[in-house]
N, CA, C and O atoms as a GROMACS GRO file, in nm:
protein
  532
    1UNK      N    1  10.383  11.480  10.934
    1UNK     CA    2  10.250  11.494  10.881
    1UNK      C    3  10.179  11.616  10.936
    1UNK      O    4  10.076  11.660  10.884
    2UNK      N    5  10.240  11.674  11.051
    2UNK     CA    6  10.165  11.748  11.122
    2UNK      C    7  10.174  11.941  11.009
    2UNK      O    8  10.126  12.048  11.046
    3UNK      N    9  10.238  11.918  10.904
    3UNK     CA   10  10.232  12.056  10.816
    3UNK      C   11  10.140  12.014  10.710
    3UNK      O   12  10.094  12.094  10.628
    4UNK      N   13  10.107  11.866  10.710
    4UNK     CA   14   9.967  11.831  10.601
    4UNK      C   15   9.828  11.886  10.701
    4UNK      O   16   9.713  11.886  10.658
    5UNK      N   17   9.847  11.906  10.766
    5UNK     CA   18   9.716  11.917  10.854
    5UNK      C   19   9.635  12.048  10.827
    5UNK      O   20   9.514  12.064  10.813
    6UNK      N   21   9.770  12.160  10.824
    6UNK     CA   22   9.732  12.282  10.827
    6UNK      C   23   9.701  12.341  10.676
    6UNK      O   24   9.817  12.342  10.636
    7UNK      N   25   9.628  12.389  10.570
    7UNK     CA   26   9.646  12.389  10.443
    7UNK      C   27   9.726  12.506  10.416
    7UNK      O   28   9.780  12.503  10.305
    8UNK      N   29   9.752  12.621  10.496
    8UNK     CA   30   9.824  12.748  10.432
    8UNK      C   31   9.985  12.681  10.457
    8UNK      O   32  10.078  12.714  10.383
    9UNK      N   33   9.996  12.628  10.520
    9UNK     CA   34  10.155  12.633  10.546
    9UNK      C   35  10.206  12.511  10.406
    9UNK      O   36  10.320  12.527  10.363
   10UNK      N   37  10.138  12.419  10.356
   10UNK     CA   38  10.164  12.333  10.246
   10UNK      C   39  10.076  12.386  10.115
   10UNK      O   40   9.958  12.412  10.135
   11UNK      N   41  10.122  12.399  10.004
   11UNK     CA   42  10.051  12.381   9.888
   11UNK      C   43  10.089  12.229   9.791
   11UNK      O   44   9.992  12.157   9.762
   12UNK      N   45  10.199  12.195   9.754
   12UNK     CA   46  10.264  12.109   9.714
   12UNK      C   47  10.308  11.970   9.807
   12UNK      O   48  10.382  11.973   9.904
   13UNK      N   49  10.249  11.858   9.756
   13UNK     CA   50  10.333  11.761   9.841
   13UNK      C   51  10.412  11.644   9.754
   13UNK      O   52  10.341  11.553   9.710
   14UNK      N   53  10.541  11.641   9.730
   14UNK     CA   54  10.605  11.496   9.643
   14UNK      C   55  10.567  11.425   9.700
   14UNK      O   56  10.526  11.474   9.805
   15UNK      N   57  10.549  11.300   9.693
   15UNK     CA   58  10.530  11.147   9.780
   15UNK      C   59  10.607  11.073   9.668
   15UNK      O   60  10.571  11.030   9.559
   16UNK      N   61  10.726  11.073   9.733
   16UNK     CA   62  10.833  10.975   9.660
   16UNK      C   63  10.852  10.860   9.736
   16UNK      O   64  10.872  10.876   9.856
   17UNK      N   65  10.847  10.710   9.676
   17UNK     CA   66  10.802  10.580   9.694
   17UNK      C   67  10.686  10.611   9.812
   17UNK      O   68  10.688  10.613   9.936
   18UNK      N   69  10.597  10.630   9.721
   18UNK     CA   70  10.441  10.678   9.750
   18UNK      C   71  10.370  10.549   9.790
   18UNK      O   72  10.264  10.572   9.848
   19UNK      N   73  10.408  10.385   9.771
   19UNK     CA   74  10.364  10.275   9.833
   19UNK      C   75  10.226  10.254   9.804
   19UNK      O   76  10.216  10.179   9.707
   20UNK      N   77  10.136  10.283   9.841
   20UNK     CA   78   9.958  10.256   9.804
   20UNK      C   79   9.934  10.418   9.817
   20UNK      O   80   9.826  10.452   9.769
   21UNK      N   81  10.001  10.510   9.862
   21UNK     CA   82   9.945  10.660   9.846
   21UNK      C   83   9.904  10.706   9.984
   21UNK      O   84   9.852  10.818   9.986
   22UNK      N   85   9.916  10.645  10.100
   22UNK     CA   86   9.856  10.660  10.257
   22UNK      C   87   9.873  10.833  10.266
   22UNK      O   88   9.806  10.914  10.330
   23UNK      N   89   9.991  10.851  10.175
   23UNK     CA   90  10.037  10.976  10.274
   23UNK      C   91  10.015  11.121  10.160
   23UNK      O   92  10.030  11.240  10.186
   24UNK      N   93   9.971  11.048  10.016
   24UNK     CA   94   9.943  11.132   9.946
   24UNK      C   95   9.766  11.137   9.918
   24UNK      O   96   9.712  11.235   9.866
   25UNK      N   97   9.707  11.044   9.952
   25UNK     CA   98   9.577  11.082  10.013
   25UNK      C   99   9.544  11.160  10.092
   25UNK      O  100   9.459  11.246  10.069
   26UNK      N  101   9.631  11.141  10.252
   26UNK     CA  102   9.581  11.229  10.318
   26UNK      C  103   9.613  11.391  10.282
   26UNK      O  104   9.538  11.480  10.325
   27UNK      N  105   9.724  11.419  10.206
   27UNK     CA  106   9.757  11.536  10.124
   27UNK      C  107   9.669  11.585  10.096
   27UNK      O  108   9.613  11.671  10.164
   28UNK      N  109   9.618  11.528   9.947
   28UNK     CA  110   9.539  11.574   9.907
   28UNK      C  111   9.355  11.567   9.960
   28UNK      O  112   9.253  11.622   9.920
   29UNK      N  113   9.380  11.496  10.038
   29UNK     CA  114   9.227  11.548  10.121
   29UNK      C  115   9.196  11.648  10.210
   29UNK      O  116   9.086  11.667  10.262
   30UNK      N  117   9.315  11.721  10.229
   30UNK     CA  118   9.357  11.839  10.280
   30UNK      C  119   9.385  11.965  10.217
   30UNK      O  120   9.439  12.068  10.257
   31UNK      N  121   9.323  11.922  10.085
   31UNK     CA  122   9.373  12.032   9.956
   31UNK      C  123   9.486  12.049   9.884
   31UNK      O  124   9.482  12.125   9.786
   32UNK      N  125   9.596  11.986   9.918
   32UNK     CA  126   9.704  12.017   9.855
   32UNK      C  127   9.703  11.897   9.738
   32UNK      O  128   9.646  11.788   9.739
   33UNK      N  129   9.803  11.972   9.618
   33UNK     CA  130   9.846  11.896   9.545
   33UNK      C  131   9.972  11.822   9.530
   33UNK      O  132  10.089  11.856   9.549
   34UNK      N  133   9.914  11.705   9.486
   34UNK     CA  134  10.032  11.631   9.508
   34UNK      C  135  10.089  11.537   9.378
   34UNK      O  136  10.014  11.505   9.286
   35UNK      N  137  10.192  11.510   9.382
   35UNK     CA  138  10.252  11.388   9.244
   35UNK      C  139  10.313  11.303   9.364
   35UNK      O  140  10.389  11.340   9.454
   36UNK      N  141  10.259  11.183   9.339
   36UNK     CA  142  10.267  11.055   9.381
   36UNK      C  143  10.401  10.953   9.288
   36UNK      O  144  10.384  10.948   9.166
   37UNK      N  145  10.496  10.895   9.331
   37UNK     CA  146  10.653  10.810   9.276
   37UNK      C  147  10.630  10.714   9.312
   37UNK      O  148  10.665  10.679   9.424
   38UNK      N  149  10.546  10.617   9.211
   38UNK     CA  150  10.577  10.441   9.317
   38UNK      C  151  10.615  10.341   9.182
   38UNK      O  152  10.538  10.322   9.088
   39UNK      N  153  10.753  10.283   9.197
   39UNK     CA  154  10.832  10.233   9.122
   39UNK      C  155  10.781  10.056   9.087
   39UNK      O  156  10.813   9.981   8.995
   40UNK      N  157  10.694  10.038   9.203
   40UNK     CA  158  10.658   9.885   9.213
   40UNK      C  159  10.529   9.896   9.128
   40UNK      O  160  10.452   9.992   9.131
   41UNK      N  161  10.515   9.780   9.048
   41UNK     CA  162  10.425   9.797   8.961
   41UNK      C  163  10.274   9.748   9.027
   41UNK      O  164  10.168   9.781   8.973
   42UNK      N  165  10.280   9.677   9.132
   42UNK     CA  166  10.187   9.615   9.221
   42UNK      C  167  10.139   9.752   9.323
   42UNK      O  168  10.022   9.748   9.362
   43UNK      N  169  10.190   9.822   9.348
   43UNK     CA  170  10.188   9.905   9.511
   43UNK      C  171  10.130  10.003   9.360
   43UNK      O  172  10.007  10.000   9.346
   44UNK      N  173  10.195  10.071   9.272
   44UNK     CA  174  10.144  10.149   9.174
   44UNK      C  175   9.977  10.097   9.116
   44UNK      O  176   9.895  10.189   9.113
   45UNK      N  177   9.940   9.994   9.083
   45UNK     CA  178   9.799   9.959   9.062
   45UNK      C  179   9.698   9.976   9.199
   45UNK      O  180   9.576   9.983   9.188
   46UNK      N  181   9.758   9.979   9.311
   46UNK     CA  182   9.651  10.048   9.420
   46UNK      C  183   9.651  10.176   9.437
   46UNK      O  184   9.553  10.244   9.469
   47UNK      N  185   9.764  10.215   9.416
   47UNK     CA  186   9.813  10.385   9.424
   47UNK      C  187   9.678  10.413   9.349
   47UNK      O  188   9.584  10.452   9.419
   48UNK      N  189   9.661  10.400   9.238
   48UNK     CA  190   9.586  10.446   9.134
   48UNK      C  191   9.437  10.437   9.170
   48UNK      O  192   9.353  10.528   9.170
   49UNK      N  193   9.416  10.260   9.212
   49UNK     CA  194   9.242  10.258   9.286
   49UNK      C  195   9.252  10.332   9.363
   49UNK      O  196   9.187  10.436   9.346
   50UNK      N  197   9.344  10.317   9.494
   50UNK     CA  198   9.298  10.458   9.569
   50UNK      C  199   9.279  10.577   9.536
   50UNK      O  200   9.172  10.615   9.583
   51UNK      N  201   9.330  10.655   9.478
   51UNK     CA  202   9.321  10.793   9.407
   51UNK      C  203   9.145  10.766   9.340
   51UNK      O  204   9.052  10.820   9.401
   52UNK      N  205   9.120  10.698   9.241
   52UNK     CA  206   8.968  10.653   9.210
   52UNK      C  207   8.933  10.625   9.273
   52UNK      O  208   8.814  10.630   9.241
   53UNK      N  209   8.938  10.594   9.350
   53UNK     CA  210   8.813  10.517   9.447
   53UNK      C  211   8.732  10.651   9.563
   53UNK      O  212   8.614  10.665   9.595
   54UNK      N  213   8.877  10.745   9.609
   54UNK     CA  214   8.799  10.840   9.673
   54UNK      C  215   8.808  10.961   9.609
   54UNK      O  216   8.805  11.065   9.675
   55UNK      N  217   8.824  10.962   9.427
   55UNK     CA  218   8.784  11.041   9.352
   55UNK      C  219   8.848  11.227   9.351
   55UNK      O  220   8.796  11.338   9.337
   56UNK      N  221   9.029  11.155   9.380
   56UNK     CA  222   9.084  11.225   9.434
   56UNK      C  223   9.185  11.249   9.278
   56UNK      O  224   9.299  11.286   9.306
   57UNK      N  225   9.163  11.237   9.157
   57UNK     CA  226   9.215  11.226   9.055
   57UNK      C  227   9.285  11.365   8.982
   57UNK      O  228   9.378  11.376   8.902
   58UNK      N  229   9.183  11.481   9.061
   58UNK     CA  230   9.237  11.626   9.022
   58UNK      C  231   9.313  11.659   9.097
   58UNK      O  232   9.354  11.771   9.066
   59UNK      N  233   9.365  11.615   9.198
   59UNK     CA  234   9.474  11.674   9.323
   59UNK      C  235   9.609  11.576   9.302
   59UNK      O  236   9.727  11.609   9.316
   60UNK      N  237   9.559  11.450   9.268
   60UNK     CA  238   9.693  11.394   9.272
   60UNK      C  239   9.697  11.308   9.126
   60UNK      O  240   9.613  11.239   9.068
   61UNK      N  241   9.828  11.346   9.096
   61UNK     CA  242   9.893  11.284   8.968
   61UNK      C  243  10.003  11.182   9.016
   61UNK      O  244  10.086  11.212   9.101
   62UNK      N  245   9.997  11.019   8.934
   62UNK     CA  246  10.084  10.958   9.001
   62UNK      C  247  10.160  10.918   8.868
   62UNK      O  248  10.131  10.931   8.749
   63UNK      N  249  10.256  10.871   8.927
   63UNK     CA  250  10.360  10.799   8.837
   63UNK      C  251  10.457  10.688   8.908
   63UNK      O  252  10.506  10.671   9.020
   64UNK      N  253  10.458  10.611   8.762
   64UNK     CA  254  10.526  10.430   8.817
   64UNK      C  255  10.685  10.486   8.758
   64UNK      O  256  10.705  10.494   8.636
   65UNK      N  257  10.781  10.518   8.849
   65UNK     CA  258  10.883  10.524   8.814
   65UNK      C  259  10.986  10.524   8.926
   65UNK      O  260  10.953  10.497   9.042
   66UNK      N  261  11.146  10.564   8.881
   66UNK     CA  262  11.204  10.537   9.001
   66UNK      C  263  11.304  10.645   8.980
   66UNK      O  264  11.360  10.686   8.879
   67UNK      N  265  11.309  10.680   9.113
   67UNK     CA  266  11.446  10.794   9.099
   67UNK      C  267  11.584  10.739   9.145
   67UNK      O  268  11.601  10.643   9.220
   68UNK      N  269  11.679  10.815   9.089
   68UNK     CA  270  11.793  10.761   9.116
   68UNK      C  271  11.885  10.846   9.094
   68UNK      O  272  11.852  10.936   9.016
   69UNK      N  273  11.999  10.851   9.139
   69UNK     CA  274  12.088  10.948   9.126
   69UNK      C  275  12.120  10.998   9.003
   69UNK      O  276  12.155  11.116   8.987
   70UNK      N  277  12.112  10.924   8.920
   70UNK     CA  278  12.162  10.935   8.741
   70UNK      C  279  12.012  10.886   8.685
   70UNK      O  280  11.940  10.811   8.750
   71UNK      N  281  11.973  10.948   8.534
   71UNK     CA  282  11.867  10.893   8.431
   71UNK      C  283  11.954  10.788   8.368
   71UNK      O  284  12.052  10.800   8.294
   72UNK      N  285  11.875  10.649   8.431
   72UNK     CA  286  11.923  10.526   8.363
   72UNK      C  287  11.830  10.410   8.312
   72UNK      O  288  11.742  10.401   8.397
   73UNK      N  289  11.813  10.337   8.236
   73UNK     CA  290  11.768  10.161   8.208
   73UNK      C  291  11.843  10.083   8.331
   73UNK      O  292  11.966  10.070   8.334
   74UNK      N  293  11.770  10.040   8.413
   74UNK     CA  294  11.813   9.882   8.491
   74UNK      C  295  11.760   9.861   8.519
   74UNK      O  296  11.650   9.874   8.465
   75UNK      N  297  11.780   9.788   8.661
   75UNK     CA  298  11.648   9.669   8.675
   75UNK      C  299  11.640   9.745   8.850
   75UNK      O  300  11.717   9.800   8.928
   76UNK      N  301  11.486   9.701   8.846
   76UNK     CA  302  11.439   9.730   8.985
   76UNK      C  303  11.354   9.610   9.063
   76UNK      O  304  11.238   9.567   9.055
   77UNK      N  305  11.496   9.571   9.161
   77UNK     CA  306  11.492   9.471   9.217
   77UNK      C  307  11.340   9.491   9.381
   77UNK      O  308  11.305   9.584   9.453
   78UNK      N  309  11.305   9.361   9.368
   78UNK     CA  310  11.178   9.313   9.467
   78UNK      C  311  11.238   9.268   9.564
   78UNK      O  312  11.336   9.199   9.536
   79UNK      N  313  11.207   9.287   9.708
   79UNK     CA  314  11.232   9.206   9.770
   79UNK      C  315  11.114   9.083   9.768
   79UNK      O  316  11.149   8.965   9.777
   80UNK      N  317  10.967   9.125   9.756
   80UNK     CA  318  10.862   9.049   9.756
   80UNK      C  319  10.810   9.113   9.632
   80UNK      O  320  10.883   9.191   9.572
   81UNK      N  321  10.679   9.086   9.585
   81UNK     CA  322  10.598   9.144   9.482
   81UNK      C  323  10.464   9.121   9.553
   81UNK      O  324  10.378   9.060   9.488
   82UNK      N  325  10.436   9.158   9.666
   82UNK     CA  326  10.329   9.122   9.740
   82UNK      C  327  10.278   9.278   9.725
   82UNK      O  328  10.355   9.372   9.703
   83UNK      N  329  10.118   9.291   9.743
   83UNK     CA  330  10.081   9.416   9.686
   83UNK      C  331  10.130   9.496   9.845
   83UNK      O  332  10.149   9.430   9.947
   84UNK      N  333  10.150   9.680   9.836
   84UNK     CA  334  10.168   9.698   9.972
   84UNK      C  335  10.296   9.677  10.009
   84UNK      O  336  10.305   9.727  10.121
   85UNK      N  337  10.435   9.615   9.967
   85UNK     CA  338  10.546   9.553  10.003
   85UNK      C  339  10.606   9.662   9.960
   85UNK      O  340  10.577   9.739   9.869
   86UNK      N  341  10.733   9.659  10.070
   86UNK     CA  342  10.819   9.753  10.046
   86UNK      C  343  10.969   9.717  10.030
   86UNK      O  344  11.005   9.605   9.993
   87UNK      N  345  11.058   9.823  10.061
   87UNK     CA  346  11.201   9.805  10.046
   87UNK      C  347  11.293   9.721   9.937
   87UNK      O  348  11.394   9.656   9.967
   88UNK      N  349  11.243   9.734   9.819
   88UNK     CA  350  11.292   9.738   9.704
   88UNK      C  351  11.378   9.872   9.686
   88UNK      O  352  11.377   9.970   9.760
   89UNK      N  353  11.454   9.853   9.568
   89UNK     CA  354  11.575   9.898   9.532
   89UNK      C  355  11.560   9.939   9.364
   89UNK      O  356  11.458   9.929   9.294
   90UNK      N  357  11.667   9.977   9.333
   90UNK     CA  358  11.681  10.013   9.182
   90UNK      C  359  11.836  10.046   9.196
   90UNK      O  360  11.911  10.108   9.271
   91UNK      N  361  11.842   9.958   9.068
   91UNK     CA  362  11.978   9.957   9.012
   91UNK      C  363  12.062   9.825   9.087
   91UNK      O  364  12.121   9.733   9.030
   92UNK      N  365  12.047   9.848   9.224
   92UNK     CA  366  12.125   9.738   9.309
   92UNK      C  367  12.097   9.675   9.372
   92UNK      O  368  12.016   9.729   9.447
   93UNK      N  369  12.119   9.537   9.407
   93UNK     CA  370  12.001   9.477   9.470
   93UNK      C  371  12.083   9.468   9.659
   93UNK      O  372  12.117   9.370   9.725
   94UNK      N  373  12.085   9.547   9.676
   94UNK     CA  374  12.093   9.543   9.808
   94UNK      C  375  12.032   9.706   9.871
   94UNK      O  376  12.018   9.817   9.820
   95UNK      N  377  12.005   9.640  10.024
   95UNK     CA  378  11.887   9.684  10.110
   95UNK      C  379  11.922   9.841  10.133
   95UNK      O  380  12.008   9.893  10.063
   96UNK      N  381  11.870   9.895  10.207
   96UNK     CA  382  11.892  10.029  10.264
   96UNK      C  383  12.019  10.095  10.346
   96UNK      O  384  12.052  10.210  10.374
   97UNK      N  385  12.079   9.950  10.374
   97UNK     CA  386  12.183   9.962  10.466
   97UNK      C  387  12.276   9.922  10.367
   97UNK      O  388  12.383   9.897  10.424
   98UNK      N  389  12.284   9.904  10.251
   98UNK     CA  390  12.410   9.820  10.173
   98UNK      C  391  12.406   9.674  10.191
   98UNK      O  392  12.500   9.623  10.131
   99UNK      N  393  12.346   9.605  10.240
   99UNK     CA  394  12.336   9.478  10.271
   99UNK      C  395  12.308   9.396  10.149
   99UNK      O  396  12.197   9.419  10.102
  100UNK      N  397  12.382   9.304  10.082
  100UNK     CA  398  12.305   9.229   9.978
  100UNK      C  399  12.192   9.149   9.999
  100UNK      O  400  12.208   9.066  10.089
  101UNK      N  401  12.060   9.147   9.933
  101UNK     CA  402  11.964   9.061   9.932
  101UNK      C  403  11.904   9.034   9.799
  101UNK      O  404  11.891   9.113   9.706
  102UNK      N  405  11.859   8.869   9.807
  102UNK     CA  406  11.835   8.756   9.666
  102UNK      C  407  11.697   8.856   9.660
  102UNK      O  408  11.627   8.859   9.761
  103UNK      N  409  11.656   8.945   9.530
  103UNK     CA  410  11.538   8.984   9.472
  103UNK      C  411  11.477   8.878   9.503
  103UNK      O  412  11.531   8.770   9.528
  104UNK      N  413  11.311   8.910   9.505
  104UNK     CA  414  11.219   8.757   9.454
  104UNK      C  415  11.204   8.798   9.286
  104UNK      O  416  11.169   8.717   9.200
  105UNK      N  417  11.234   8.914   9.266
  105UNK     CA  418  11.130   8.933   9.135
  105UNK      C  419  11.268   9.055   9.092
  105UNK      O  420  11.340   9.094   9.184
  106UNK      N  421  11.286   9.097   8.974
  106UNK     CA  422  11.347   9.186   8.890
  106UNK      C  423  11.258   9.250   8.774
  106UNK      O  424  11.214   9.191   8.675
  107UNK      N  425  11.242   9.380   8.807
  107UNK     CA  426  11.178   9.434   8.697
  107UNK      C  427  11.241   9.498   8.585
  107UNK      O  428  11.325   9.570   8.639
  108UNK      N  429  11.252   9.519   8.440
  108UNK     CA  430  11.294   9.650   8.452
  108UNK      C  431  11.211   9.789   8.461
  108UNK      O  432  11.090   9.786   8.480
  109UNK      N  433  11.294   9.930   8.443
  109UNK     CA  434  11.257  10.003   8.491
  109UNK      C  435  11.328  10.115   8.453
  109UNK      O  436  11.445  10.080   8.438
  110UNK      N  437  11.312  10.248   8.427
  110UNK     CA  438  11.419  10.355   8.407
  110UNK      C  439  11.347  10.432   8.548
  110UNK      O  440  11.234  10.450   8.593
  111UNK      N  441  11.503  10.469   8.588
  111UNK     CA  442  11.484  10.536   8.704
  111UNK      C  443  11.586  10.705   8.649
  111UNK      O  444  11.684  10.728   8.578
  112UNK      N  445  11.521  10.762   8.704
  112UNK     CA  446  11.534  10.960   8.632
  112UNK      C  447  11.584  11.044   8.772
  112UNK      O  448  11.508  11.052   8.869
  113UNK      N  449  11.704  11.099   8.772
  113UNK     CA  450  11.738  11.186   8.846
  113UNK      C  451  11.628  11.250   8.902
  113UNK      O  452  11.521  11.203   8.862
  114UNK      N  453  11.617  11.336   8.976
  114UNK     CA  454  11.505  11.388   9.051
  114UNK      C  455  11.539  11.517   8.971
  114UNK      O  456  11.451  11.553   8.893
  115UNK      N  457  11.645  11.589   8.978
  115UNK     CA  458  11.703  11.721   8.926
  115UNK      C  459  11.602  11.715   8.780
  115UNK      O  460  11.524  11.804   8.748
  116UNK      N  461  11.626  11.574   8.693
  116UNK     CA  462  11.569  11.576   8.572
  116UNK      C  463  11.370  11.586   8.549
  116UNK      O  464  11.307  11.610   8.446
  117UNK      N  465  11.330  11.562   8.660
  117UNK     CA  466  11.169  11.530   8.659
  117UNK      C  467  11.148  11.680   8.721
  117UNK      O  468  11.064  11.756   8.673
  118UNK      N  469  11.258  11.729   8.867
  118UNK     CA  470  11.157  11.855   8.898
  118UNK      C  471  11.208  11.990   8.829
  118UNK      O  472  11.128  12.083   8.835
  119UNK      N  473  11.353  12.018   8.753
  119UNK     CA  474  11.374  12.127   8.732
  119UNK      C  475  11.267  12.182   8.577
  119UNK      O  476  11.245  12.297   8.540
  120UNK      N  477  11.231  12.090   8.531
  120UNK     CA  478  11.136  12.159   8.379
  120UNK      C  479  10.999  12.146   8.430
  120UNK      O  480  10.914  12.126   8.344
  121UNK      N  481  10.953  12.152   8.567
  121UNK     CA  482  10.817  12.180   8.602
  121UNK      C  483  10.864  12.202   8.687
  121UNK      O  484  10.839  12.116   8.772
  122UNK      N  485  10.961  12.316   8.740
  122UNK     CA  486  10.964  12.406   8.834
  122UNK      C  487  10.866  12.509   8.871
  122UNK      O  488  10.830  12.540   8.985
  123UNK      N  489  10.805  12.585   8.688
  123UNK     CA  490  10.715  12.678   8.690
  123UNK      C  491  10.582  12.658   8.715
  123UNK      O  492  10.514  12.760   8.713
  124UNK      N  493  10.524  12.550   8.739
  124UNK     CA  494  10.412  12.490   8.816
  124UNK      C  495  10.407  12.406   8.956
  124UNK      O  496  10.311  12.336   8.988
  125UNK      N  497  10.504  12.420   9.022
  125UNK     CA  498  10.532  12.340   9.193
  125UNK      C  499  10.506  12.517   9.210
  125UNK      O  500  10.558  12.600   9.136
  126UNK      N  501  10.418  12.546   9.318
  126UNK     CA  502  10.410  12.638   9.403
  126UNK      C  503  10.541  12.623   9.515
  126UNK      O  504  10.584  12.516   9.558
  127UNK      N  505  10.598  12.774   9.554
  127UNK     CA  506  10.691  12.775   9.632
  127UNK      C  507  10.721  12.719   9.763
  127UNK      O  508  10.833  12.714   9.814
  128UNK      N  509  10.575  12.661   9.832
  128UNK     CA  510  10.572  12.584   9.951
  128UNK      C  511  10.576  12.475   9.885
  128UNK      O  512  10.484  12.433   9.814
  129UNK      N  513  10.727  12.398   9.909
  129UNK     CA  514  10.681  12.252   9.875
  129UNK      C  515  10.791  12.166   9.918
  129UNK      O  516  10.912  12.188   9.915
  130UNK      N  517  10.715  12.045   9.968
  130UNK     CA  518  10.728  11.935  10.032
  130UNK      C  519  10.780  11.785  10.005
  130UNK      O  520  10.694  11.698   9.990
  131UNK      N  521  10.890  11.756   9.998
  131UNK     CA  522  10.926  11.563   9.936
  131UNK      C  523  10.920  11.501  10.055
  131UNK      O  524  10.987  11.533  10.153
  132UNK      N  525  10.835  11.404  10.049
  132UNK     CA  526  10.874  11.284  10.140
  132UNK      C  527  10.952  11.173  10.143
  132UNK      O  528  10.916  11.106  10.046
  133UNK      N  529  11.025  11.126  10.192
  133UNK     CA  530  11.098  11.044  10.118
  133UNK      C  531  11.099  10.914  10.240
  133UNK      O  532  11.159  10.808  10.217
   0.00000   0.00000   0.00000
C-alpha cells in the first residue's frame, strides 16, 4: 500500500477480488484511478455503496465478474454468502490450496481471462499501473 500513498509513483490501480473496495477506496482517495473485480454478488452490492457513499464514482469503476485463466460460463462457488466473506472460487470448488470444500451457495457467473478485459483498454490504463491480487 505504501506506492498508494505517494500519487506520482501510481496513476492506475486494478483491485482484483476487490471484496467491499478497502483497498480501492483508499486508491482512489489518493487520486488514482481505479477498476474495482468483485465476483461475489453480496461483497459487489457494498463495493458499489461504498464508492456512493464517499462519492468516489468518477475515480473508480467497478465490476461483478470473475477472472480466470480461460473466458468461460460456470459456476462460482461460496464458501459463505455472508456480506464481506471471502475465499470463494470459480470454476472449482476447492480452496486456495487445492483443498476440496462443500460451497454454501453456487452462483453462476462468466469468468474472462484477464489478457481478454485488459488488452482492448490498453490505450486508456496509463503506463504506471498496478493489480492487486
Amino acid at each position: 500500500m505504501s506506492g498508494l500513498t505517494h500519487s506520482n509513483i501510481l496513476t492506475y490501480f486494478g483491485d482484483i477480488g476487490a471484496n467491499v473496495g478497502v483497498f480501492s477506496l483508499y486508491a482512489a482517495m489518493k487520486g488514482h484511478s481505479v477498476q474495482a473485480f468483485e465476483p461475489s454478488p453480496g461483497n459487489y452490492y457494498i463495493l458499489c455503496k461504498n464508492i456512493e457513499i464517499n462519492k468516489l464514482d468518477k475515480n473508480i469503476s467497478a465490476y461483478c465478474l470473475a477472472f480466470n485463466d480461460v473466458t468461460k460460463l460456470d459456476m462460482f462457488f461460496m464458501q459463505n454468502t455472508k456480506l464481506g466473506g471471502a475465499l470463494s472460487t470459480f470454476g472449482e470448488e476447492t480452496d486456495g490450496f487445492g483443498k476440496p470444500f462443500t460451497a454454501s451457495f453456487r452462483q453462476s457467473m462468466i469468468g474472462f481471462s484477464i489478457d481478454k478485459i485488459y488488452k482492448p483498454i490498453q490505450t486508456s490504463i496509463p503506463k504506471s499501473h498496478k493489480d492487486r491480487c
